[in-house]
N, CA, C and O atoms as a Maestro MAE file, in Angstrom:
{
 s_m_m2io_version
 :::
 2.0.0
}

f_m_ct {
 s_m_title
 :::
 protein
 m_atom[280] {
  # First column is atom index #
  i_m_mmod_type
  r_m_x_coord
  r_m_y_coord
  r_m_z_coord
  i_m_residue_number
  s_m_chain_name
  s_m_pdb_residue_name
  s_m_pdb_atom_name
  i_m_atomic_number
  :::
  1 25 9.028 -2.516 -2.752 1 A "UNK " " N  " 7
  2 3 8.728 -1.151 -3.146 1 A "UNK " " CA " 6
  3 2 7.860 -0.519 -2.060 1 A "UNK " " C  " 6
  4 15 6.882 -1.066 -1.551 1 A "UNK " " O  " 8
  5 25 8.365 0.785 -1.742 2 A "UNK " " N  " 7
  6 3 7.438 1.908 -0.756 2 A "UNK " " CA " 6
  7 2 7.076 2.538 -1.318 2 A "UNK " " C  " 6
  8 15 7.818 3.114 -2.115 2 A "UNK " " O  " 8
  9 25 5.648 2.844 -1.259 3 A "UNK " " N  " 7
  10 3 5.340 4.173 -2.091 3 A "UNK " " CA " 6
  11 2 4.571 4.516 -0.881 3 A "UNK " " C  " 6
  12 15 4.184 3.945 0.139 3 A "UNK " " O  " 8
  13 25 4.493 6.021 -1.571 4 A "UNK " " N  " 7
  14 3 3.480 6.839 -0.818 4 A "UNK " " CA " 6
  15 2 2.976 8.565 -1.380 4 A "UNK " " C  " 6
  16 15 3.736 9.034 -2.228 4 A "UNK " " O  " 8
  17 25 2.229 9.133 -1.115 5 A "UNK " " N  " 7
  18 3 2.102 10.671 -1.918 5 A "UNK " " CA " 6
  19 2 2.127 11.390 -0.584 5 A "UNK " " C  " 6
  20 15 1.864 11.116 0.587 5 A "UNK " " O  " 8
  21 25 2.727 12.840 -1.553 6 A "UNK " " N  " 7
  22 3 3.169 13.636 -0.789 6 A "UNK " " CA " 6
  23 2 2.120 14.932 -1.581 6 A "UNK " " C  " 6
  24 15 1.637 15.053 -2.707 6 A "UNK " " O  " 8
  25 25 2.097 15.684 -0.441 7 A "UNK " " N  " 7
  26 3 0.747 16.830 -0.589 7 A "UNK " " CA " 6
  27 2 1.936 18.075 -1.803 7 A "UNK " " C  " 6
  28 15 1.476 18.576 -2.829 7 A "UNK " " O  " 8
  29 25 2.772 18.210 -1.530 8 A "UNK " " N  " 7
  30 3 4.107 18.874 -1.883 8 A "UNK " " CA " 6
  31 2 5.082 18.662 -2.099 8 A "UNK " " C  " 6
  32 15 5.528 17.980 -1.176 8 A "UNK " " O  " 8
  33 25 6.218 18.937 -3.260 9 A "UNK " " N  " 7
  34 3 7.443 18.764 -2.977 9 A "UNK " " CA " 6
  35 2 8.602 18.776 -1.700 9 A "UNK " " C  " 6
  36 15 8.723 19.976 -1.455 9 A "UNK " " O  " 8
  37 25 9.275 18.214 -1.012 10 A "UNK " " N  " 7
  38 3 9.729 18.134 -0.214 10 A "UNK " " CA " 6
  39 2 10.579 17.407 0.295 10 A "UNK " " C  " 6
  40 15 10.181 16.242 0.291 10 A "UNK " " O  " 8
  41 25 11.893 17.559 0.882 11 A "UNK " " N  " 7
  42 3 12.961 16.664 1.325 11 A "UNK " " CA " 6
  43 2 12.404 15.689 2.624 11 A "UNK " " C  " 6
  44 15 12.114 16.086 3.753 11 A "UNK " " O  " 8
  45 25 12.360 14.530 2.191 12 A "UNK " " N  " 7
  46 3 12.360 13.198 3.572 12 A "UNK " " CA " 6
  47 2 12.938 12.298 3.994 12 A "UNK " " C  " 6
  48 15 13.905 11.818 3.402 12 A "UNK " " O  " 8
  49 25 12.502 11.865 5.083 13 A "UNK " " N  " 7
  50 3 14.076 10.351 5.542 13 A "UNK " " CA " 6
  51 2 12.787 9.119 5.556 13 A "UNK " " C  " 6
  52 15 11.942 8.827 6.402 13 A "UNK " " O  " 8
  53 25 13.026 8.713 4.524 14 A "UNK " " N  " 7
  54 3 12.475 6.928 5.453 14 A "UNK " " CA " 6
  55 2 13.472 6.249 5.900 14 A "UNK " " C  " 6
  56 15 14.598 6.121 5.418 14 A "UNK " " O  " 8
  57 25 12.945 5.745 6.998 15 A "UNK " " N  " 7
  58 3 14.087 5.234 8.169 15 A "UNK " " CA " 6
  59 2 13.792 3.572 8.049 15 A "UNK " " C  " 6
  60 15 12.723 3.605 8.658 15 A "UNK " " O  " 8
  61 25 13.923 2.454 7.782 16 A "UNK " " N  " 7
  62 3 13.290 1.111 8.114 16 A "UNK " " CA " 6
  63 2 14.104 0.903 9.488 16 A "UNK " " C  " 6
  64 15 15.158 1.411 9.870 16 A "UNK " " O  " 8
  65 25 13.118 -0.152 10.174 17 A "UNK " " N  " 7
  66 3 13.637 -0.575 11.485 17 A "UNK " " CA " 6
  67 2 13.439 -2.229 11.907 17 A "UNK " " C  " 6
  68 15 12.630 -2.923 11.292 17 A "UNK " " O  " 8
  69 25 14.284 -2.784 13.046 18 A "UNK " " N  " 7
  70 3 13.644 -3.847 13.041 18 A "UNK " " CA " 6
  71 2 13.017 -4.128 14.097 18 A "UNK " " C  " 6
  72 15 12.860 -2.988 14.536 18 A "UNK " " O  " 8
  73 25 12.475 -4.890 14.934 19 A "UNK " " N  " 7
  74 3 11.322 -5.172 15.821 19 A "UNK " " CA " 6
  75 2 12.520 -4.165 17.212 19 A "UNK " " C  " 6
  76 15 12.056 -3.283 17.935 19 A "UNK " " O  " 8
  77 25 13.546 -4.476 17.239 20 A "UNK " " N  " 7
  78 3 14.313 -3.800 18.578 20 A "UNK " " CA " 6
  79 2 14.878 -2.331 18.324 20 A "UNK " " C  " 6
  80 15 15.562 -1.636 19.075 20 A "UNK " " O  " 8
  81 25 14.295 -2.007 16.782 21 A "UNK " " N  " 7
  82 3 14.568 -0.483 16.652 21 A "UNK " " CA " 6
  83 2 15.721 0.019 16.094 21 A "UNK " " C  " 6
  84 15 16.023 1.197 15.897 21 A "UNK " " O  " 8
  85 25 16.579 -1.385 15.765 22 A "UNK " " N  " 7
  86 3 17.785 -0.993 15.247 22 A "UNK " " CA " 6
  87 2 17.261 -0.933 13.815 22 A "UNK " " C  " 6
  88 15 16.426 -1.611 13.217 22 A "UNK " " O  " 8
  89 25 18.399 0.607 13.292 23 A "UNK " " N  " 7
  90 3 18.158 1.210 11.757 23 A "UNK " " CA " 6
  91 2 18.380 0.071 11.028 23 A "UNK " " C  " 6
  92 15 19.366 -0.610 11.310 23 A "UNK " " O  " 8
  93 25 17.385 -0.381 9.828 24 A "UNK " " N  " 7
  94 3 18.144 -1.596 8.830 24 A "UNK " " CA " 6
  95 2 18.662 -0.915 7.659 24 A "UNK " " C  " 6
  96 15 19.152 -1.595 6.758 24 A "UNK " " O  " 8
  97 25 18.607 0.422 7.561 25 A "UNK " " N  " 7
  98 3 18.341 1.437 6.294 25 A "UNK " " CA " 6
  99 2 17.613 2.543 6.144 25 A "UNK " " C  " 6
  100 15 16.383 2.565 6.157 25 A "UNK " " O  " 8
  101 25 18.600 3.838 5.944 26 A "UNK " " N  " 7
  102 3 18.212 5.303 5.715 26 A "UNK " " CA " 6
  103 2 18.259 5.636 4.525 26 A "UNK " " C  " 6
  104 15 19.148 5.265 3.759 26 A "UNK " " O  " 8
  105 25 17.048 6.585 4.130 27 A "UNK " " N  " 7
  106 3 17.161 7.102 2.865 27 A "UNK " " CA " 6
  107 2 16.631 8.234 2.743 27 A "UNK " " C  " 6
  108 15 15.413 8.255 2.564 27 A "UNK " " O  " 8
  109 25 17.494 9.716 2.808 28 A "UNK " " N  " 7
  110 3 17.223 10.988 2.505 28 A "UNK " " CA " 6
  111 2 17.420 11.405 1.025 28 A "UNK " " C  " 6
  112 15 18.391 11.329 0.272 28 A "UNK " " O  " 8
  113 25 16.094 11.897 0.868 29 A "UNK " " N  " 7
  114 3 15.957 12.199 -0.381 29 A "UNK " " CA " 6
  115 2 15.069 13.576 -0.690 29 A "UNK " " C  " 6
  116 15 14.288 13.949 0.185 29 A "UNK " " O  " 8
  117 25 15.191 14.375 -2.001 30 A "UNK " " N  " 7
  118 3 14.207 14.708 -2.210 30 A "UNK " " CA " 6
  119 2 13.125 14.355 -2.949 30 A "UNK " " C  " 6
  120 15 13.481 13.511 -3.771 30 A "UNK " " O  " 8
  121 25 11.754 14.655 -3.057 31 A "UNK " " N  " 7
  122 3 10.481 14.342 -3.369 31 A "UNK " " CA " 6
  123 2 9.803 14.628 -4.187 31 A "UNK " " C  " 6
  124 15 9.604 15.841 -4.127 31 A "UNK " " O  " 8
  125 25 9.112 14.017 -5.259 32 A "UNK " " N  " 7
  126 3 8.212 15.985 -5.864 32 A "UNK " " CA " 6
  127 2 7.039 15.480 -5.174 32 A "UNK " " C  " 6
  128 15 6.683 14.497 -4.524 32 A "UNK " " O  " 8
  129 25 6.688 16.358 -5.514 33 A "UNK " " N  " 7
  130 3 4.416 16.177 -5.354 33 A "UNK " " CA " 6
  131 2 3.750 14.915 -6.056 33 A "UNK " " C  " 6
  132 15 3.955 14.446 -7.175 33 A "UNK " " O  " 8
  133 25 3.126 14.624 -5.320 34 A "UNK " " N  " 7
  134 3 2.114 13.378 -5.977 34 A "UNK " " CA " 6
  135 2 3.035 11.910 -5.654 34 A "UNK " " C  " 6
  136 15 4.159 12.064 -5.176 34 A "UNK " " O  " 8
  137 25 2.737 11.072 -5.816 35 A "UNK " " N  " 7
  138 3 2.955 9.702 -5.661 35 A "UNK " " CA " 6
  139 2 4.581 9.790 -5.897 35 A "UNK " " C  " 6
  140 15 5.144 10.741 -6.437 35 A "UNK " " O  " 8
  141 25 5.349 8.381 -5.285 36 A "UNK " " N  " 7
  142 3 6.405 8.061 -4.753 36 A "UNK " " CA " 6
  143 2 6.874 6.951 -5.040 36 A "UNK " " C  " 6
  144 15 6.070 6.053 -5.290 36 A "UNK " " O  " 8
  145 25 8.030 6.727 -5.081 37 A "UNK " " N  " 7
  146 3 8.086 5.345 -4.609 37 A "UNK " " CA " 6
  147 2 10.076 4.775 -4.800 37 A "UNK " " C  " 6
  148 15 11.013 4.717 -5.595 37 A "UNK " " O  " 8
  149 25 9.674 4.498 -3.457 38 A "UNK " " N  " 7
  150 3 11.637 4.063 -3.029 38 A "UNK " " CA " 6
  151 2 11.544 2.083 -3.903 38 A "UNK " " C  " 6
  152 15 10.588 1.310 -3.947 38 A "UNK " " O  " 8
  153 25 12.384 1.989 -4.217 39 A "UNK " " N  " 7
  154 3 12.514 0.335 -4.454 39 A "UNK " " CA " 6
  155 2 14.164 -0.234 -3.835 39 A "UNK " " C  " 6
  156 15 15.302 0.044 -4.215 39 A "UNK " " O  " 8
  157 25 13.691 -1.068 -2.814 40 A "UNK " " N  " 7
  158 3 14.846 -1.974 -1.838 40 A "UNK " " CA " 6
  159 2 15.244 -3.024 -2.802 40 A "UNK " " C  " 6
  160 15 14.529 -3.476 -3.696 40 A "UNK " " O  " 8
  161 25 16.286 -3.314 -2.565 41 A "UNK " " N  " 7
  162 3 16.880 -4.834 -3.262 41 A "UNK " " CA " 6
  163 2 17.040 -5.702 -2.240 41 A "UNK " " C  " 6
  164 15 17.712 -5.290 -1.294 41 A "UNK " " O  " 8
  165 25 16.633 -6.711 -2.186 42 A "UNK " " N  " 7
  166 3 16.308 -7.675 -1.056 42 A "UNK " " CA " 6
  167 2 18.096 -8.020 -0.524 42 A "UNK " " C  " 6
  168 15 18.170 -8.766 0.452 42 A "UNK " " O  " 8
  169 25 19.004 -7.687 -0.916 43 A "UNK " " N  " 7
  170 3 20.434 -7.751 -0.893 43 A "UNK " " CA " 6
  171 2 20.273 -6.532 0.152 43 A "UNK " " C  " 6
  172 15 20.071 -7.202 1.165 43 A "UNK " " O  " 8
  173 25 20.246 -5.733 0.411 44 A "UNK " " N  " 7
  174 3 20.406 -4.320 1.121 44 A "UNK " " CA " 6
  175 2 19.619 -4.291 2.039 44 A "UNK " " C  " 6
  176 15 19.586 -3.262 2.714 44 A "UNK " " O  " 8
  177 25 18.420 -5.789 2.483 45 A "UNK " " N  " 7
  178 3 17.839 -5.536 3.706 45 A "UNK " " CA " 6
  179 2 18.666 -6.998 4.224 45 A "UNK " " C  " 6
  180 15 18.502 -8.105 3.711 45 A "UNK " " O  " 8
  181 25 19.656 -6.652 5.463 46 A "UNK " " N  " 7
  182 3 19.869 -7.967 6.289 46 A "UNK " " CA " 6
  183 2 19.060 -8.550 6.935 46 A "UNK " " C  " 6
  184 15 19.561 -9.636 7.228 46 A "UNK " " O  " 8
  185 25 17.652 -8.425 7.516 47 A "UNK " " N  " 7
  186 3 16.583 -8.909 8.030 47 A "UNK " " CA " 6
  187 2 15.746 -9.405 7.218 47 A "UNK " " C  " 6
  188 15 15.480 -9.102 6.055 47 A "UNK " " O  " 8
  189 25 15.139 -10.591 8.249 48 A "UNK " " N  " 7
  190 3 13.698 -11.100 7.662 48 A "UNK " " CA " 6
  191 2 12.492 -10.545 8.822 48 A "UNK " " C  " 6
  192 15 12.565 -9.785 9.787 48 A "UNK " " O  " 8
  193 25 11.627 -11.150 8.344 49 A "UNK " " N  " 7
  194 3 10.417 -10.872 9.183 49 A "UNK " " CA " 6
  195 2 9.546 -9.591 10.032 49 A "UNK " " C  " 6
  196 15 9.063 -8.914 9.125 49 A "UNK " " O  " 8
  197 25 9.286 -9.194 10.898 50 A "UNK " " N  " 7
  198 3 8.614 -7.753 10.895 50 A "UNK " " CA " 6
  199 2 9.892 -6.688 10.645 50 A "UNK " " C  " 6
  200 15 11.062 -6.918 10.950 50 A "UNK " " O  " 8
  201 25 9.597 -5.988 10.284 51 A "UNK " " N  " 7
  202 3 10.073 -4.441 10.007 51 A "UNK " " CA " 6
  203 2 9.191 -3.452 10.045 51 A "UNK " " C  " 6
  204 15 7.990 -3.694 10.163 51 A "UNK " " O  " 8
  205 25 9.646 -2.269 9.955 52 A "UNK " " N  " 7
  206 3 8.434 -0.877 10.158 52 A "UNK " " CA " 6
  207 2 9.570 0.247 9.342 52 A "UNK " " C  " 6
  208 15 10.788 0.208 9.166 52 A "UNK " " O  " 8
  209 25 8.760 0.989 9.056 53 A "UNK " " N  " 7
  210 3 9.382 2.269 7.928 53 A "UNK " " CA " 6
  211 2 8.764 3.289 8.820 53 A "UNK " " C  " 6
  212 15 7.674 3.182 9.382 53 A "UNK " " O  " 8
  213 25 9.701 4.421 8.889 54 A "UNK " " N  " 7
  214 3 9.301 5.344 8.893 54 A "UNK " " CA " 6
  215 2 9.503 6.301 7.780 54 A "UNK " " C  " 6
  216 15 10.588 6.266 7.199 54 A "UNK " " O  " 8
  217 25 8.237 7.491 7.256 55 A "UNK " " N  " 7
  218 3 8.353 8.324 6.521 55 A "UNK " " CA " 6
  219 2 8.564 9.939 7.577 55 A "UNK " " C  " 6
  220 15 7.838 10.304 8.502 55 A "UNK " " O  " 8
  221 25 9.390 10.406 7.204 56 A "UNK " " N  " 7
  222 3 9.704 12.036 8.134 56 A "UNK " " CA " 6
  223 2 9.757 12.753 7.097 56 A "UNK " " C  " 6
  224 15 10.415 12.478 6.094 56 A "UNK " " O  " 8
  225 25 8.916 13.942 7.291 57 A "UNK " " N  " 7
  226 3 9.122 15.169 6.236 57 A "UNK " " CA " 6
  227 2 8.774 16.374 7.489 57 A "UNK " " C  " 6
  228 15 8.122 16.181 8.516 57 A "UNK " " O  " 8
  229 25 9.377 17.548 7.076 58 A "UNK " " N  " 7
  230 3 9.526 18.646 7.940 58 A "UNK " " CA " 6
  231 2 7.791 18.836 8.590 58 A "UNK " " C  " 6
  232 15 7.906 19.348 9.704 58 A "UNK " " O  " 8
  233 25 6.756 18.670 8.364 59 A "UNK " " N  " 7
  234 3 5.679 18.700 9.008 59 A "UNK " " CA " 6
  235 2 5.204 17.753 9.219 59 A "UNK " " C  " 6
  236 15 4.171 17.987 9.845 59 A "UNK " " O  " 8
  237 25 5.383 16.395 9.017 60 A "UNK " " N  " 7
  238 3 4.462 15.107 9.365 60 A "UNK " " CA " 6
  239 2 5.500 13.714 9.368 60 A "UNK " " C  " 6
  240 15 6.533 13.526 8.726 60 A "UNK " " O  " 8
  241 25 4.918 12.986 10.176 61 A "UNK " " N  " 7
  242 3 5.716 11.889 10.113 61 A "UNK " " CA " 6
  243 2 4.712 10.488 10.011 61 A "UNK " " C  " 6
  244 15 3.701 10.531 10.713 61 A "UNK " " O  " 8
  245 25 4.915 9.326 9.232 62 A "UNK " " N  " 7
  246 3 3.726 8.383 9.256 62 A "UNK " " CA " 6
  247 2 4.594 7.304 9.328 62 A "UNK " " C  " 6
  248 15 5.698 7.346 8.786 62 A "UNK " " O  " 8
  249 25 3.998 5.857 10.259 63 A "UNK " " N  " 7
  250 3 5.227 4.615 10.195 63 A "UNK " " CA " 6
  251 2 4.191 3.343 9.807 63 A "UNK " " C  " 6
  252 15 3.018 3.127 10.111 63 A "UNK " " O  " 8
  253 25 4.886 2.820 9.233 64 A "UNK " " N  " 7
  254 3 3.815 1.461 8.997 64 A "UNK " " CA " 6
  255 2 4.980 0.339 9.261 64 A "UNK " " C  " 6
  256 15 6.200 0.341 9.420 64 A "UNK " " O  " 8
  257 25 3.981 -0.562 9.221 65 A "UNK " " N  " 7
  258 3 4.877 -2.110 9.359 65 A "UNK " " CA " 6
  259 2 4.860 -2.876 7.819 65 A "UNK " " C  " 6
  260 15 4.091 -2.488 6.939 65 A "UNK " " O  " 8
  261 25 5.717 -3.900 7.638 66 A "UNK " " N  " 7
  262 3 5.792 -4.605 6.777 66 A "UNK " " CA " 6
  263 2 6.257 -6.131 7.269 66 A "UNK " " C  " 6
  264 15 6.623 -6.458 8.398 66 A "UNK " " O  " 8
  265 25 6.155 -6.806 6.306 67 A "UNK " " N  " 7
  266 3 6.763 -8.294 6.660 67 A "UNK " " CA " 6
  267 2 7.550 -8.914 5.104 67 A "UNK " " C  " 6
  268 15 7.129 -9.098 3.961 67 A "UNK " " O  " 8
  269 25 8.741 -9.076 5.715 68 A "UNK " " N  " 7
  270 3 9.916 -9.189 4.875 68 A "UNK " " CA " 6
  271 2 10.402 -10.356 5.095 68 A "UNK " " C  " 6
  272 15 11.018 -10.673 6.113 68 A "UNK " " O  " 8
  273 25 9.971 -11.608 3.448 69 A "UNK " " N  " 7
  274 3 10.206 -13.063 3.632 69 A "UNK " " CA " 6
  275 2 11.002 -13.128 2.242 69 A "UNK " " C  " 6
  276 15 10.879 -12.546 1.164 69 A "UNK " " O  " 8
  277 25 12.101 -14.352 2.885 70 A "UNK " " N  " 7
  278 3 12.973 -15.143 2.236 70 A "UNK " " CA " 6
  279 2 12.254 -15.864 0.886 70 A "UNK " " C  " 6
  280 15 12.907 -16.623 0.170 70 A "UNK " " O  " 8
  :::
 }
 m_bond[279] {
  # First column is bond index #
  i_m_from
  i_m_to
  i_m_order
  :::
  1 1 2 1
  2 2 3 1
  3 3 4 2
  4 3 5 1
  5 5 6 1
  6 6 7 1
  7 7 8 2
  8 7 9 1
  9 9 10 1
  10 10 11 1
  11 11 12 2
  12 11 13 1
  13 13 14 1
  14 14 15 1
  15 15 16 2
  16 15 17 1
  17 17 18 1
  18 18 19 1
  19 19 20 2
  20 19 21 1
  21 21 22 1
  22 22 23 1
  23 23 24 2
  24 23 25 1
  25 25 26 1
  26 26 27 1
  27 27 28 2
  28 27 29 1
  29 29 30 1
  30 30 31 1
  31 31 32 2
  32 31 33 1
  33 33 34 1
  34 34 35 1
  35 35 36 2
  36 35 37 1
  37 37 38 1
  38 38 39 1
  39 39 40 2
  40 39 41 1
  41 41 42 1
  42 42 43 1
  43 43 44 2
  44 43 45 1
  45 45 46 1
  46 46 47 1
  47 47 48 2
  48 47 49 1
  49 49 50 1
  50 50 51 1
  51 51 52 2
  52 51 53 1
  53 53 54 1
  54 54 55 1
  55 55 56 2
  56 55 57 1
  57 57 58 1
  58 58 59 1
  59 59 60 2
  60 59 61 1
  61 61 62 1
  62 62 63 1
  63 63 64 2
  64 63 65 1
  65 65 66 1
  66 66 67 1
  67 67 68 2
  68 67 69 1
  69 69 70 1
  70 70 71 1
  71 71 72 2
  72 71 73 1
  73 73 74 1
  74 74 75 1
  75 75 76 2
  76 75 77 1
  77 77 78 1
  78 78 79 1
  79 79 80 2
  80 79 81 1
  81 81 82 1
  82 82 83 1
  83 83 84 2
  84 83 85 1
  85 85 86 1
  86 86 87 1
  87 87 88 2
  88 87 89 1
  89 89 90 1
  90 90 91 1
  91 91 92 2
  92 91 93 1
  93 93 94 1
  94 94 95 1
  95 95 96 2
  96 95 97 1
  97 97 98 1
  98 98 99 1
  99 99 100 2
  100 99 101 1
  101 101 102 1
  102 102 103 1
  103 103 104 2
  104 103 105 1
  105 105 106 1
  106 106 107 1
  107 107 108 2
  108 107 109 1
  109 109 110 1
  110 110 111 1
  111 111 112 2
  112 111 113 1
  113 113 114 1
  114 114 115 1
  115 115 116 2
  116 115 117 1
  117 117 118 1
  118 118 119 1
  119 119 120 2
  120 119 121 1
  121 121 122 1
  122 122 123 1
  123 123 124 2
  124 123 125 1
  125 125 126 1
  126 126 127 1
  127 127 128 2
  128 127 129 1
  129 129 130 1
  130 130 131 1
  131 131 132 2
  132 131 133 1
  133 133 134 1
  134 134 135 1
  135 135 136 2
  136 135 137 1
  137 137 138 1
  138 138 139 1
  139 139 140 2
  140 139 141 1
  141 141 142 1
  142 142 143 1
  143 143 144 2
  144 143 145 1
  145 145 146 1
  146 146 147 1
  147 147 148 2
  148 147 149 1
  149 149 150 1
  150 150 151 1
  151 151 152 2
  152 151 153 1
  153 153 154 1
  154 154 155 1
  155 155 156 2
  156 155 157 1
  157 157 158 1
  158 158 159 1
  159 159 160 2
  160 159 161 1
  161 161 162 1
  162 162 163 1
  163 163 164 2
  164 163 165 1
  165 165 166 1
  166 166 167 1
  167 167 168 2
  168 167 169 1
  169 169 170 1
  170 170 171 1
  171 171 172 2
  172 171 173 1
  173 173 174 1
  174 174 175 1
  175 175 176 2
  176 175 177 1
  177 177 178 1
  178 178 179 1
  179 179 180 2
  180 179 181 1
  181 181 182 1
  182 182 183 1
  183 183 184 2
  184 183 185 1
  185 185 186 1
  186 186 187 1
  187 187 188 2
  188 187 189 1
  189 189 190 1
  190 190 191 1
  191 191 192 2
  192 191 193 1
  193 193 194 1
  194 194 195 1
  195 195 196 2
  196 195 197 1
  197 197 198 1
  198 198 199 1
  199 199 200 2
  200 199 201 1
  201 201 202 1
  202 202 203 1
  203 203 204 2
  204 203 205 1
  205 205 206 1
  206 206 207 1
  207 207 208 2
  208 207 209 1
  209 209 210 1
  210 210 211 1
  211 211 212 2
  212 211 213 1
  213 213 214 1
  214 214 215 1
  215 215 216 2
  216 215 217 1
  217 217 218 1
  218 218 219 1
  219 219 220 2
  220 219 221 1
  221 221 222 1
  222 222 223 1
  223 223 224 2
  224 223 225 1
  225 225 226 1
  226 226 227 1
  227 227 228 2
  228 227 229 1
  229 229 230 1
  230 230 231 1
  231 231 232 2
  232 231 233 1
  233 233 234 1
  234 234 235 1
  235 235 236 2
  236 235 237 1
  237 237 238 1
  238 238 239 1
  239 239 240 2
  240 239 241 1
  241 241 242 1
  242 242 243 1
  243 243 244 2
  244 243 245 1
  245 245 246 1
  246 246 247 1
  247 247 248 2
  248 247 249 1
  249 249 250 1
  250 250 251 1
  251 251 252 2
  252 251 253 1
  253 253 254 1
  254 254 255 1
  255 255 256 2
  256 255 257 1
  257 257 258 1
  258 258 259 1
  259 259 260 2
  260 259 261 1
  261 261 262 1
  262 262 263 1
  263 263 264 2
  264 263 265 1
  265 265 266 1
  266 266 267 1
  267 267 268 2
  268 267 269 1
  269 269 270 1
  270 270 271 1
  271 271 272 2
  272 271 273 1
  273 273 274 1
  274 274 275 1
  275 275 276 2
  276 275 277 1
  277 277 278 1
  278 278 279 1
  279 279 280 2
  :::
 }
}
């Protein structure tokens, strides 16, 4: 699970990636205001080990890392 809050309603892409940048999974969506949250099925990520998300919304963009085990 990703969560995160948003100041406003608003359309975004979280992008996940893997250490060489290739996309593992896109997800455009819209948003409302206040807290969030996408949920992955461990079936729909082909990778293990580091990954990074990006969040994009029309004024801000934030990326974090994660670590994704078997």
């Amino acid at each position: 699970v990703i969560g995160f809050n948003l100041p406003e309603a608003v359309a975004a892409t979280l992008t996940i990636t893997d250490v060489s940048g290739k996309v593992v999974k896109s997800v455009n969506q819209e948003f409302a205001k206040g807290y969030n949250e996408i949920k992955l099925e461990r079936r729909e990520m082909p990778a293990t080990g580091i990954l990074y998300y990006q969040l994009d919304t029309p004024t801000d963009s934030a990326t974090k890392m994660m670590l994704l085990m078997d």
